[in-house]
N, C-alpha and C positions, 0 to 999 in steps of 0.2 A: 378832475384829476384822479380822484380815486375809481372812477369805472372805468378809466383808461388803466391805471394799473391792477384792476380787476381782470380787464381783457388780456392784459400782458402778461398775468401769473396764468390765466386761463391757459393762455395758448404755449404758455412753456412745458405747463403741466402736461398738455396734448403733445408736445413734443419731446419728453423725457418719457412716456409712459409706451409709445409706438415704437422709438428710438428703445429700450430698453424689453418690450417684446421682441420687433424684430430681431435685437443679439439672441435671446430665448430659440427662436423659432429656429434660427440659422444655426444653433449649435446642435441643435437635434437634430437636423438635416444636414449637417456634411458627416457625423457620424451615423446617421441611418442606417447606410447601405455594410458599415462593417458590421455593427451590432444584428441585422437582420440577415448577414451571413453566418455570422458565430450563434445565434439561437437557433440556427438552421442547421449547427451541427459543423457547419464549416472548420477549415483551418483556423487557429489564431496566427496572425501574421503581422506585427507592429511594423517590419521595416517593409512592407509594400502596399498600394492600394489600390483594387483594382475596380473603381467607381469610376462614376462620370465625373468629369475632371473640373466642370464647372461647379462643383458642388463646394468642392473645395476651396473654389476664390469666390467664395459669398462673403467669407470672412474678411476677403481683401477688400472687397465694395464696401463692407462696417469700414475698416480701416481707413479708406479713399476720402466714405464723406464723412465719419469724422473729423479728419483731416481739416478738409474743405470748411465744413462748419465752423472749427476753432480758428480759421482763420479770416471768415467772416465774423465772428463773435469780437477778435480782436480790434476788428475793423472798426465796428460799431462802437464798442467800449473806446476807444480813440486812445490805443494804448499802441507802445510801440511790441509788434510781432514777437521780435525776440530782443532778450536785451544783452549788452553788452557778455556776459557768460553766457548766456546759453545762444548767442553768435559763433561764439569762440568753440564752444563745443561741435557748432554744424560744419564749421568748417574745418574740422579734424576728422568729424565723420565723410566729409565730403575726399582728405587727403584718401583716408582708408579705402573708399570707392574707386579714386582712381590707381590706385596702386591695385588695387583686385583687376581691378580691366586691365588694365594694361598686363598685368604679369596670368591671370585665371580668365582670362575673356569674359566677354559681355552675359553671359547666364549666371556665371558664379557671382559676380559683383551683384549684378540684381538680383539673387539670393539673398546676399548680405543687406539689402536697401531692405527687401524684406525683412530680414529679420529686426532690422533697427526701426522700423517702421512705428510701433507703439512708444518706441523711446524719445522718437521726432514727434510724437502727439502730445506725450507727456511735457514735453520745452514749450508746448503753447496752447496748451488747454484750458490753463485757467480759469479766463474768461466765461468759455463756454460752460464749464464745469459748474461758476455761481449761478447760474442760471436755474440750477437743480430745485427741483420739486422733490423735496425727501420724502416727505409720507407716501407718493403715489408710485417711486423708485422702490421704497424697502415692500411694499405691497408685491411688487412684483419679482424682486427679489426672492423673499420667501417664498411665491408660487412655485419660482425655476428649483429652487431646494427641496420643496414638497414633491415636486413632479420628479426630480432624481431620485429621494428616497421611496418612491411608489414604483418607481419603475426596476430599483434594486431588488426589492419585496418581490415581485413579480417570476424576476429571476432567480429569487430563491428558490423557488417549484417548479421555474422552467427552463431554464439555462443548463445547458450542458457546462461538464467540473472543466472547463476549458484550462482554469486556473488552478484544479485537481478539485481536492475534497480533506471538508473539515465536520467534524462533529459527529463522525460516520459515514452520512452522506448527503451533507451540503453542502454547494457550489460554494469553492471559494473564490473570495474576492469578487463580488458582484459589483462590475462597473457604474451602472446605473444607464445615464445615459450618453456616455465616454466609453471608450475601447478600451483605455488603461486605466482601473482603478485609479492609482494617483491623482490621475488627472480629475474622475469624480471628490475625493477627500478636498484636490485642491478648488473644486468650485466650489464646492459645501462652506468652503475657511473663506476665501475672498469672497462670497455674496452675505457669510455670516458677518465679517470685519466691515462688509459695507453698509449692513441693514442695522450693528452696532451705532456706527455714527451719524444715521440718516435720520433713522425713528426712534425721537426724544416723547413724542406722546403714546405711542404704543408699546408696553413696556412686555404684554403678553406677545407680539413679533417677535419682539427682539430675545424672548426668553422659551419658545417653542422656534426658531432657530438656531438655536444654540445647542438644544436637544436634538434635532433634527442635523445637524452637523456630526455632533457625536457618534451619534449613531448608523452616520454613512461612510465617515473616517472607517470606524469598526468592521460593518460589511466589507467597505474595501480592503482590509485590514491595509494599510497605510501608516506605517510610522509615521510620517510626518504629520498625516493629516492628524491624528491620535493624540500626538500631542500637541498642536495646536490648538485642536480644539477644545481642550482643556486649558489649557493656556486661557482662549478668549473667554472662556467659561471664569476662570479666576479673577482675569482683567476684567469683567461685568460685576463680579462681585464687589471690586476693589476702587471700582470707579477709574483711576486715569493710572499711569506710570508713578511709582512712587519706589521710597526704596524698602518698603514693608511689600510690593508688589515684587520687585526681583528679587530679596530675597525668598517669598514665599515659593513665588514660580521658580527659580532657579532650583529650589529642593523638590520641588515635584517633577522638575524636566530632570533631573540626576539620576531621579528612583524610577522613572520610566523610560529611561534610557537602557540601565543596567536591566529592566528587566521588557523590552522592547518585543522579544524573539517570542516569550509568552504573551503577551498583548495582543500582536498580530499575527498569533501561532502559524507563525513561519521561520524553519529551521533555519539558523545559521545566519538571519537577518543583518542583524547588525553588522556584522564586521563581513559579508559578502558583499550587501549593498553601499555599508560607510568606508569599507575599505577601499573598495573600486573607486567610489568618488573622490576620494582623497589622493591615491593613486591621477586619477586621470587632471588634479585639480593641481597638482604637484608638476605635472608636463605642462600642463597650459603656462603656468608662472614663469616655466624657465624660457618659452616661447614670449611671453609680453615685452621681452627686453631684446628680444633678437628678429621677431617675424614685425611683416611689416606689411604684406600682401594676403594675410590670409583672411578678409575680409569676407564671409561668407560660405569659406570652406567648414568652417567647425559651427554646424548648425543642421537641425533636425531636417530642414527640406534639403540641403546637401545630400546628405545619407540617404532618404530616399531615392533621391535621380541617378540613375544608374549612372550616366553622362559626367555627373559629376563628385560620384562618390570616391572619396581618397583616403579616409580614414579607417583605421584596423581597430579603432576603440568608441566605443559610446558616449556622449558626450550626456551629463543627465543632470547638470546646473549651469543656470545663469553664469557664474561665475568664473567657471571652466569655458564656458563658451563667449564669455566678457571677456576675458583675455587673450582667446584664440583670434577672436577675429578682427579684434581692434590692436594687438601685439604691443608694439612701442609706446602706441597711445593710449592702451587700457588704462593704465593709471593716470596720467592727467585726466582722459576723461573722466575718473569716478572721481577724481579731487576738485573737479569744476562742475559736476554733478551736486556734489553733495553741499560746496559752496553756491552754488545756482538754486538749490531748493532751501537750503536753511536761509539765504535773504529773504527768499521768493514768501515764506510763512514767517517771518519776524519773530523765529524761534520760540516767541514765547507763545503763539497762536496756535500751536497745534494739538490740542487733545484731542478733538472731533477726528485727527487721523489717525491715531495712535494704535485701532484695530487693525487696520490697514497696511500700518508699516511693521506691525507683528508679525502678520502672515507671510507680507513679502520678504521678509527679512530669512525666514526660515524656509520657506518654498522654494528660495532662490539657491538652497545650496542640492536638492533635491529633483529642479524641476528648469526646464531653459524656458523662465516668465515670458519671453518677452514673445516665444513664440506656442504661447498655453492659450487658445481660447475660450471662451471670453473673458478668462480670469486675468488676462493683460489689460484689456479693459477695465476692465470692473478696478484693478490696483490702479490704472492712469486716475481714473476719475476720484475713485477713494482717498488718494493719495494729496488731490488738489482741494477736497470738500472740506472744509469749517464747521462742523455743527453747534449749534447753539450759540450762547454767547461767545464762541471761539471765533464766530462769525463776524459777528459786529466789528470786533478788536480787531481783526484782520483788517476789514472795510476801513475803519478807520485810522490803522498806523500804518498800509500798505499805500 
């Protein structure tokens, strides 16, 4: 019995560790071809891409067999697929599709399946998720962090100020190995929230990632990222949620808020970037209670396809784009959401997630999660993992 479960950790171990280079591998390869035009002096261009178009749905094959696997994983664990909520949720999402087809035809809907794509993995992951080999994950974790902040470093002395110039004359905002800074702060925050809760024996990991976050928030200068990663820096200190944690955090999130424009010495920051959002997050809400077909429209691969670009505004959180494209049903969805994951962790099992739904929680009003990769990933899976004794209690009250 024990060399049989010997072989079985063996080979999970080999399938979270290939399974977690290859997302590595594949995110530096559909952003290649931009970052190797922009050091090349090229244009910066966010809303076009002019690469080989297969590059770009590698990420959708991660998505496919993940997919596929968590629903093998379920099979085998002898659990039912989905349960009675998160049925109920698919088949609201299923209403939303067909209202996109029928009124936006067959590309715009299958946009929208895209973009909801990590949130149908997230309703049945689980399974596959316990399966996790933490030590050999956060190992690789901290590689993908080291390897963006080296490659940021890199472009300190060699990247054109595409994103201008600070300190005289240094590139600001070094992506690393993302097109949009943000997007590097926000992989830096979800692989640090992940390698938080995965590695309980490595405590030098978990505390030269943390460092290694900070300081690629700051290159990118990134509000968000900035002060999150302060945030998890405090949350390490503090051990788990407590109310000596928000108050602590809530007075250091106040004072670098107010002083945000300095931080990320970028004029005007705050109320350019936070007002826009809020602006654009103000229209979406008065649409959830009236739109009903926009399923797919209010989403970053929309924007790009000339074919089916409709909007005259940017969409640049989860949240905004959670109610665009689900409309009538955005809120029951997030109310059967949030009761579908608090049975699903037996509320009182979750501190192992606790880095995890920090990041998400803030990225999401900043960032459209669901279509960031691989930081959607990395939050599906963070989001389902138990660590330590949060584990067992889980196994055995769920």
């Amino acid at each position: 019995m024990d060399s049989l479960n010997s072989k079985k950790m063996s080979k999970n171990k080999s399938l979270w560790g290939w399974l977690f280079y290859t997302i590595l591998l594949f995110t530096f390869l559909q952003n290649y071809y931009d970052l190797q035009a922009i050091m090349d002096g090229g244009k910066l261009d966010l809303l076009n891409y002019e690469g080989p178009t297969f590059i770009k749905l590698l990420k959708d094959l991660i998505y496919i067999t993940i997919f596929i696997v968590s629903l093998h994983y379920a099979w085998k664990a002898n659990v039912a697929i989905f349960s009675p909520l998160s049925f109920l949720i698919v088949l609201l999402i299923i209403s939303c599709f067909v209202s996109s087809l029928l009124s936006n035809g067959v590309l715009l809907s299958i946009i929208g399946l895209r973009w909801c794509f990590p949130f149908l993995i997230f309703l049945l992951a689980r399974p596959f998720v316990e399966s996790i080999d933490a030590e050999s994950v956060a190992k690789i974790l901290f590689l993908g962090v080291s390897f963006c902040f080296a490659a940021q470093i890199y472009q300190i002395f060699n990247m054109p100020p595409i994103y201008g110039e600070i300190l005289g004359s240094i590139p600001a905002r070094t992506p690393g190995i993302f097109l949009a800074p943000n997007s590097a702060a926000f992989f830096a925050c979800s692989s640090c929230a992940l390698v938080m809760s995965l590695s309980k024996r490595n405590k030098n990991i978990v505390m030269l990632t943390i460092i290694l976050t900070c300081l690629i928030s700051i290159l990118a200068q990134s509000g968000t990222g900035i002060i999150c990663s302060i945030l998890l820096l405090i949350y390490h200190w503090m051990g788990r949620f407590s109310i000596s944690f928000f108050v602590f955090a809530g007075f250091i999130f106040l004072v670098m808020l107010l002083n945000l424009d300095s931080l990320t010495m970028r004029e005007d920051y705050v109320s350019a970037s936070g007002g826009n959002r809020l602006d654009v997050f103000l229209k979406m809400l008065t649409l959830a209670f009236t739109s009903f077909d926009g399923f797919g429209l209010y989403t970053n691969a929309a924007m790009l396809n000339q074919s089916t670009a409709k909007l005259d505004f940017v969409l640049d959180s989860l949240w905004a784009s959670w109610l665009g494209n689900f409309g009538i049903y955005a809120l029951p969805i997030l109310f059967l959401t949030i009761m579908f994951y608090y049975q699903a962790v037996c509320s009182k099992t979750w501190h192992g997630r606790q880095p995890v739904l920090l990041v998400f929680l803030l990225f999401s009003m900043t960032s459209i999660v669901f279509e960031a990769f691989p930081m959607n990933i990395y939050i599906v899976f963070g989001l389902w993992f138990a660590g330590g004794a949060d584990k067992t209690q889980a196994n055995a009250r769920c």
